[in-house]
N, C-alpha and C positions, 0 to 999 in steps of 0.2 A: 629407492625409498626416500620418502621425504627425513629433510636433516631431524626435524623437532619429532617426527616419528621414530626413527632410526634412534637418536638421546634416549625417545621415553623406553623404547623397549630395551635399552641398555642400560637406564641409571632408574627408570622410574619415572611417572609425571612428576611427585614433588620435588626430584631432584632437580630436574630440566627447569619448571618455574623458577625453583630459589635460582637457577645459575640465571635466567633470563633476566632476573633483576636484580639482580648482581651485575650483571653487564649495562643493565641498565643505569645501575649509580656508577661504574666506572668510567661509562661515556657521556654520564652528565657534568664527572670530573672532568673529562677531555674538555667538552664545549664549552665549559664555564671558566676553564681557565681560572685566569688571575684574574678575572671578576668574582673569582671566590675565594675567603677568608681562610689565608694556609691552615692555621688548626682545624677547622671545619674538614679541610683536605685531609688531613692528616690522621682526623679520627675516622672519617669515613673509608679513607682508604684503609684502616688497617682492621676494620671492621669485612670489606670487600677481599682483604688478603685471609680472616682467620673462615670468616664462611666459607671460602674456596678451598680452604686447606681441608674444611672439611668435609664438603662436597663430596674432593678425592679420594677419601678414608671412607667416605660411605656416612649414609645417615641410618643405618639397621640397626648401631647399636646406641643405646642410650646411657649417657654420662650423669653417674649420681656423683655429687661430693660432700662428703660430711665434713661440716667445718663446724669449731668450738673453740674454746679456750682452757687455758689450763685446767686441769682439775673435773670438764663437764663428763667426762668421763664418752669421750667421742670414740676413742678408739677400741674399750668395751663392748660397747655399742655398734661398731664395723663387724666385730669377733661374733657380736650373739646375732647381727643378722645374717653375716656368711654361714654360721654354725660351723665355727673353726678357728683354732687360733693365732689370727694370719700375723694381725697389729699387736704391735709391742704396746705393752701398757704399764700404766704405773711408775714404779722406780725400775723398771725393765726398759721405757720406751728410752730410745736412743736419743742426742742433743744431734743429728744431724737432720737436714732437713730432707728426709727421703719420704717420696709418696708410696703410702701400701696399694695395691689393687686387686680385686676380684671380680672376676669376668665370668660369665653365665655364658655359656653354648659354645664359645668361640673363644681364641685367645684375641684376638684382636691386638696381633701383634704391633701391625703398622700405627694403628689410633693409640696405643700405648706408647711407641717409640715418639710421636706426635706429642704427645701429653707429659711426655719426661718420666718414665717410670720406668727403674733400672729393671732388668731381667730377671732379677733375686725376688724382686718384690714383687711378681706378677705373681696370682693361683686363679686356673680354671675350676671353679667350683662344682659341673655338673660330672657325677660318671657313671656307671653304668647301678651302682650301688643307689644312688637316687631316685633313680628308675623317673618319675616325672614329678615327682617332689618340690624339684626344685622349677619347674616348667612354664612360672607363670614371671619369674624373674627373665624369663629367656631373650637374649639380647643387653642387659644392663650390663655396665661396668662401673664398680663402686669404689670410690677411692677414697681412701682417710689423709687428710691432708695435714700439715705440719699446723699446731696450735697457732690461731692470730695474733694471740696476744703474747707470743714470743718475745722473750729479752734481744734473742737472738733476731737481726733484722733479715738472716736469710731465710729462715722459718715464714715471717710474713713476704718476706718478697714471691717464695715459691707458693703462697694462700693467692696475694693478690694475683699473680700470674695464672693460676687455674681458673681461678672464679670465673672470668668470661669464655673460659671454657667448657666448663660444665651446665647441662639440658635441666638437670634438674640440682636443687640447692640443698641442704638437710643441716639446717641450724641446729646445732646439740648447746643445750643452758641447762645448766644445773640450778635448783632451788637457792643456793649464794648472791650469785654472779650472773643473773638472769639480766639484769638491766642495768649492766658492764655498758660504761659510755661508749669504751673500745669499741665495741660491738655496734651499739644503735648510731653515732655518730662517724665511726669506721668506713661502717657496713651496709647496714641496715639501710639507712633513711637514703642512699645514694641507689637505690634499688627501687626505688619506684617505680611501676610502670612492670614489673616484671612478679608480681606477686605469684600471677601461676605456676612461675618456674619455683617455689618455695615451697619449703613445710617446714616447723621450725619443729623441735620435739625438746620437752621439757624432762629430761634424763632425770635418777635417781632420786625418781618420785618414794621409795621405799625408804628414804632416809628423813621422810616427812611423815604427818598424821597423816591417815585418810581425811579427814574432817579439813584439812586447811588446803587439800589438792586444788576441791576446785576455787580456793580464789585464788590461789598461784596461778593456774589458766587461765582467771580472768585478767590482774594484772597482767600477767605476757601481752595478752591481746592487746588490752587496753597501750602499752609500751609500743606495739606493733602501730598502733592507730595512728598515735602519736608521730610514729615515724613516718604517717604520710601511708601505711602498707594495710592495705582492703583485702579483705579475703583467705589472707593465710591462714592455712589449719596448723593449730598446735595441738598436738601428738603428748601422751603423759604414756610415761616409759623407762624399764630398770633393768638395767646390764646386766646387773646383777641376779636377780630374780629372774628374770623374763619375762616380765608383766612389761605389755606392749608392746612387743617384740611382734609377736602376729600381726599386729595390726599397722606398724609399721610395714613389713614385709609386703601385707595385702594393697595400704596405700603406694609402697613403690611397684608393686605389681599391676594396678591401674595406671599407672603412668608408662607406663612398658607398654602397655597391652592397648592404648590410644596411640592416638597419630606420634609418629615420630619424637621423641622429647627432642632430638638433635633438629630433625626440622623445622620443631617450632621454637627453635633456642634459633634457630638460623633465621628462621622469617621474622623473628621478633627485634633481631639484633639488625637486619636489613629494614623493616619497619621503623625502628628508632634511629639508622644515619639516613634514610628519609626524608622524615619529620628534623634534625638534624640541618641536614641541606636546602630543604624546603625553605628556611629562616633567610638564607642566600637570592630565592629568588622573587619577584611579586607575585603574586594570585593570578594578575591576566597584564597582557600589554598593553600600550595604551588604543584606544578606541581607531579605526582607520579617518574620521574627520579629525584627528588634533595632528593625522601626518601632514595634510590640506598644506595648499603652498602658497594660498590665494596671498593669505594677510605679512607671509615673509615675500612676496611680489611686490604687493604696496607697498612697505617699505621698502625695497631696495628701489623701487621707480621714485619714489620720492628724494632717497638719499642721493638718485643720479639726476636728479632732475628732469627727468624725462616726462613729465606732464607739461611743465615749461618750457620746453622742446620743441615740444608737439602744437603748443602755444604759437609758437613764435614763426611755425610752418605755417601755421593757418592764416598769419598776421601777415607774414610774405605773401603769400596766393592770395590773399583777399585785397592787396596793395597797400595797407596800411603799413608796412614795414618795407626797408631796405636790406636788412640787416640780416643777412643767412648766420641761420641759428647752429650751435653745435653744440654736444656735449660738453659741459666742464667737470673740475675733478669731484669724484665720489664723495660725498660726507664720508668721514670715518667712524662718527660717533653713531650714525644711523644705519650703517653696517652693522656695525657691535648691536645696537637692537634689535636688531633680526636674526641675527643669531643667536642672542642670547634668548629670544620670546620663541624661536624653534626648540630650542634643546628646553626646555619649560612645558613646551607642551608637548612633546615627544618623549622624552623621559619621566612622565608624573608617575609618580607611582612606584619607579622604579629603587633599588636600593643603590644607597651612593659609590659604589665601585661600578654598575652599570651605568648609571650618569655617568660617572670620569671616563668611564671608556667611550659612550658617545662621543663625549666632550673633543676624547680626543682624537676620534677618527673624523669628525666633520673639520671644513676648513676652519683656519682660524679668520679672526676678521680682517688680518692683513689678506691671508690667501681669497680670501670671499671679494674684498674690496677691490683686489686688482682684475679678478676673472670676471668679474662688472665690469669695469672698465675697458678689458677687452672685446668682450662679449659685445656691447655697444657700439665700439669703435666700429663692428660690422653691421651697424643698423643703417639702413640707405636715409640718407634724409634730404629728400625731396623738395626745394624751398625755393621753384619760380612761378609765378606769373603765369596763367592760365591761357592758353593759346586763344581755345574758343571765346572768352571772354574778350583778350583780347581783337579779333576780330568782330565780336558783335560791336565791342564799343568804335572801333574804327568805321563799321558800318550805320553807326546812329552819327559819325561828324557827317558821312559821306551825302545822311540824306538830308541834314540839317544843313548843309551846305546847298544843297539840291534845293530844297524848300524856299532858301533863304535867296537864292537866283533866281526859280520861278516868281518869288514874289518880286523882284527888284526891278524884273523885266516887265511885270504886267503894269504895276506901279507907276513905272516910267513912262510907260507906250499912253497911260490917257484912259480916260473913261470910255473912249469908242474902242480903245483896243480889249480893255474888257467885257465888251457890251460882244465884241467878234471870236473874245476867247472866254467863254465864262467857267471852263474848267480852271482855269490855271488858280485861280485864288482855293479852289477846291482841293487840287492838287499838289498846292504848296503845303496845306493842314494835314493831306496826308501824308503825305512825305515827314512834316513836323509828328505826327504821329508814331509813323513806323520808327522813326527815332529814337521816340521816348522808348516805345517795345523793346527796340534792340538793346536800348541803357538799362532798361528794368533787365532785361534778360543777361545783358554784361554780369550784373550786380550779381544777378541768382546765381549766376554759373561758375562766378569769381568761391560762391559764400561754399556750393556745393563742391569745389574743386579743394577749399579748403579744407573742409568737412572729413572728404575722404584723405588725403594726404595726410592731414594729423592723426585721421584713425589708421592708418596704415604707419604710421611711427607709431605710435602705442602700441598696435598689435602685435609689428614687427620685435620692438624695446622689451613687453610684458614677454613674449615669447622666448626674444633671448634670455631675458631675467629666469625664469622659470625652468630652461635648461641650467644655465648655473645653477640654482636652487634644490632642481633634484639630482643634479652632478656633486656637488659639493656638501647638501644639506642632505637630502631625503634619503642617496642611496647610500651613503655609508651608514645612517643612523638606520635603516631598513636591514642592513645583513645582521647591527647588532642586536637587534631587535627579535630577527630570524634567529640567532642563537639563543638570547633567553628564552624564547618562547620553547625552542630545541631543550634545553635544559632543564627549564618548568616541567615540559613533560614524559622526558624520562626519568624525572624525579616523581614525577606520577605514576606510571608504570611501575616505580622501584616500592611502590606502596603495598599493604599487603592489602 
C-alpha cells in the first residue's frame, strides 16, 4: 500500500496533511539554514515540535480553556458547565497553580499527561446516568486554568504555557474588570489573526440591571475591535443562575461537532510559522537573463586586455607589427566590477543573509582575478606572418622582375628587334600586371589571415573567460539560488 494511503487510513487525511506540512516547514528549516534568522528558527521550530506532539495524541479530541482573572468567576462557570463541582472556587480555590479538567467520552489520559494535568484533577464526565445528555460535548476536554492576573508569577506562567495549547479559547470578564489592561494588552491584542479560536463570555451578568446588559456587550466588543480582534462572539452568562449556561454549552458543542478544533488550532498555528518564514525568503528568484554571463565576459576581456591582444595579432599577420603580442597582468579593480555587477544582478530581490551567502560562495576577486590569468595563459595566440601571402608577394617581385628583363632586352636589341618580336613589350605589361594581382592578393590574404587569427583569440579568450565565469560566478550562485527557490517552496506547501 502506498505510504500516504497507509497514514491516511491510520491517522486520518487531516492528520497525514498537517504532518505533510509540518515536514514541510522542517525541511525548509534544513535548506534555509543559516540564511535564516535564528529566532524565526526558533519560533517555527517550536511551533513544528508542539503540532507534532500533537499529531501523536491524536486530533479527536478538542481542547477548551477557560481563562479569567480574579474574581470573573471562571471557575463557577467550569462547575455550571460540567454540571459538577469539579473547580474549587471562591475562598475554597487553592493559591497553587494546578490545572482542573473535564473530559467528555474519553479520559484522554496521554493529551492530559501532555497538557500537565495532575491525576487528582482529571473527571470523565459522561456515564451511563447521562444517557446522551451530555453527547453533543463528545470529544472536548475543558480545562479551568490558573487566574492571569496572578500575584503569583507561577499561576501566569502555567496560563501562558496552555494558551498555545488550547483549539478553542473561553475569555471569562466580569461587568468590573472587563477592560483589565492585563487582559487586552497581556492577551488579547497579541492574538490577532486567531479570532475563530475565541469566544469571550461576559460572566455574572445577574449582578447587573437587565437594561445596562446590552451595552456592556457593546463596549466588550467595541474593546475587542480595539484590540485589532474581528468576529468574536461575546456570550452574557451566570454561574450563578444559570442564565447562559445553555448557550454556552450549545456554542462549544458547535465547535466539537465541526472540523477538528485541534486540527484547525494546528493548521492555523502551521499557517502563521509560514507566513512567519515566508518574511525569510523572496517571492521568486531572479529572472534566468540577469544569470546571462555575456556583460561579466566583457568585462573580464577588457580587464585582461584581450581585445588588445587580439589587436596586435592582426597587426603581426598583416605586417604592420614586429612585436608578438601576449597577455599582461589582470586589472584588479575591473575584476572587482564584474563581480560586484554579477552578485547585483543575480541576487536582486533577494533578502540580505541570501546575498551574503552568495557573496560568499562565489570567488572572491582575488580568486576570480588569478583563474583569468590562468585560464588565458592557455589561449594559443598565433602572431606570424601569413605563408600564402607571403608567397604571393614573392611571386609579384618574381614577375616584376620578369617584366622588367623582358622589357630591358627588347629596349636594348633596337626597333628591328621589336618590329621581329612585337610580343615582348606586351608581355612585359603582363607580367607588370600579374604582379600588381599577386600584391593586391598578398594584401587581401595578409588582411583575411588577420581577420581570422584575432577572431580566433577572441573566441578562444571569450570562451575561456566564460568557463571561469560559470566555474567561479554562475554555478556556485546557481546551487544557492536552487536552495531558496527549494525553501520558497516548501514554505508554500507548508501554507494552508
Amino acid at each position: 500500500m502506498h505510504r500516504h494511503v497507509l497514514e491516511a487510513a491510520l491517522h486520518g487525511d487531516e492528520t497525514v496533511r498537517l504532518e505533510e506540512r509540518a515536514t514541510a516547514l522542517d525541511q525548509a528549516l534544513v535548506v534555509g539554514g543559516s540564511r535564516l534568522e535564528p529566532p524565526v528558527v526558533a519560533r517555527v521550530g517550536a511551533v513544528i515540535d508542539r503540532v507534532r506532539e500533537r499529531l501523536e495524541l491524536g486530533v479527536d479530541h478538542s481542547v477548551v480553556a477557560l481563562v479569567g482573572g480574579t474574581g470573573s468567576g471562571k471557575s463557577s462557570l467550569f462547575n455550571a458547565v460540567c454540571g459538577l463541582p469539579l473547580a474549587d472556587v471562591g475562598v475554597r480555590r487553592p493559591t497553587t497553580s494546578d490545572i482542573t479538567a473535564c473530559v467528555w467520552a474519553t479520559d484522554g489520559g496521554a493529551l492530559l499527561d501532555w497538557l500537565g494535568v495532575r491525576p487528582d484533577r482529571r473527571t470523565v464526565r459522561e456515564s451511563l446516568l447521562d444517557g446522551e445528555a451530555e453527547a453533543p460535548l463528545r470529544g472536548m476536554v475543558l480545562l479551568d486554568l490558573p487566574d492571569h492576573d496572578s500575584i503569583a508569577p507561577e499561576h501566569r506562567e502555567v496560563v501562558d504555557r496552555l494558551l498555545p495549547q488550547a483549539d478553542l479559547l473561553v475569555w471569562v470578564v466580569d461587568p468590573q474588570k472587563y477592560a483589565d489592561d492585563a487582559l487586552h494588552s497581556g492577551y488579547l491584542r497579541g492574538l490577532v489573526g486567531h479570532e475563530a479560536s475565541m469566544v469571550v463570555v461576559l460572566n455574572q451578568v445577574d449582578t447587573v440591571p437587565p437594561e445596562v446588559r446590552p451595552e456592556l456587550v457593546a463596549d466588550v466588543g467595541r474593546l475587542l475591535q480595539e484590540d485589532g480582534l474581528t468576529g468574536v462572539s461575546v456570550l452574557e452568562a451566570s454561574a450563578r443562575t444559570g442564565e447562559g449556561v445553555p448557550a454556552l454549552r450549545e456554542r462549544l458543542a458547535d465547535a466539537v461537532s465541526a472540523r477538528s478544533l485541534a486540527a484547525r488550532r494546528a493548521g492555523a498555528e502551521l499557517n502563521d510559522a509560514a507566513v512567519l518564514l515566508s518574511s525569510q525568503v523572496a517571492p521568486r528568484e531572479p529572472a534566468p537573463a540577469d544569470l546571462a554571463l555575456g556583460g561579466v565576459v566583457d568585462t573580464l576581456a577588457d580587464a585582461a586586455g584581450l581585445p588588445a591582444v587580439a589587436g596586435a595579432v592582426a597587426a603581426v599577420v598583416r605586417g604592420g607589427s614586429s612585436v608578438t603580442p601576449s597577455f599582461g597582468p589582470v586589472q584588479e579593480d575591473s575584476v572587482a566590477l564584474a563581480r560586484a555587477d554579477w552578485l547585483t544582478a543575480a541576487t536582486a530581490g533577494l533578502p540580505r543573509a541570501w546575498r551574503q551567502d552568495v557573496a560568499e560562495r562565489v570567488a572572491t576577486t582575488a580568486e576570480l582575478r588569478l583563474a583569468v590569468t590562468d585560464a588565458l595563459a592557455q589561449v594559443t595566440v598565433v602572431a606570424r606572418r601569413s605563408v600564402a601571402a607571403a608567397w604571393l608577394t614573392g611571386l609579384a617581385v618574381v614577375l616584376v622582375a620578369a617584366a622588367v628583363t623582358i622589357g630591358s632586352v627588347a629596349l636594348g636589341s633596337g626597333f628591328a628587334s621589336v618590329r621581329a618580336n612585337p610580343w615582348a613589350p606586351a608581355g612585359a605589361l603582363l607580367l607588370l600586371a600579374g604582379a600588381v594581382v599577386a600584391l593586391l592578393a598578398s594584401v587581401s590574404t595578409r588582411r583575411a589571415a588577420a581577420h581570422r587569427r584575432a577572431a580566433r583569440v577572441l573566441r578562444e579568450g571569450r570562451a575561456a573567460l566564460e568557463r571561469v565565469a560559470r566555474g567561479r560566478l554562475a554555478d556556485p550562485t546557481v546551487v544557492a539560488l536552487g536552495e531558496h527557490r527549494q525553501t520558497r517552496e516548501l514554505v508554500d506547501a507548508a501554507r494552508a
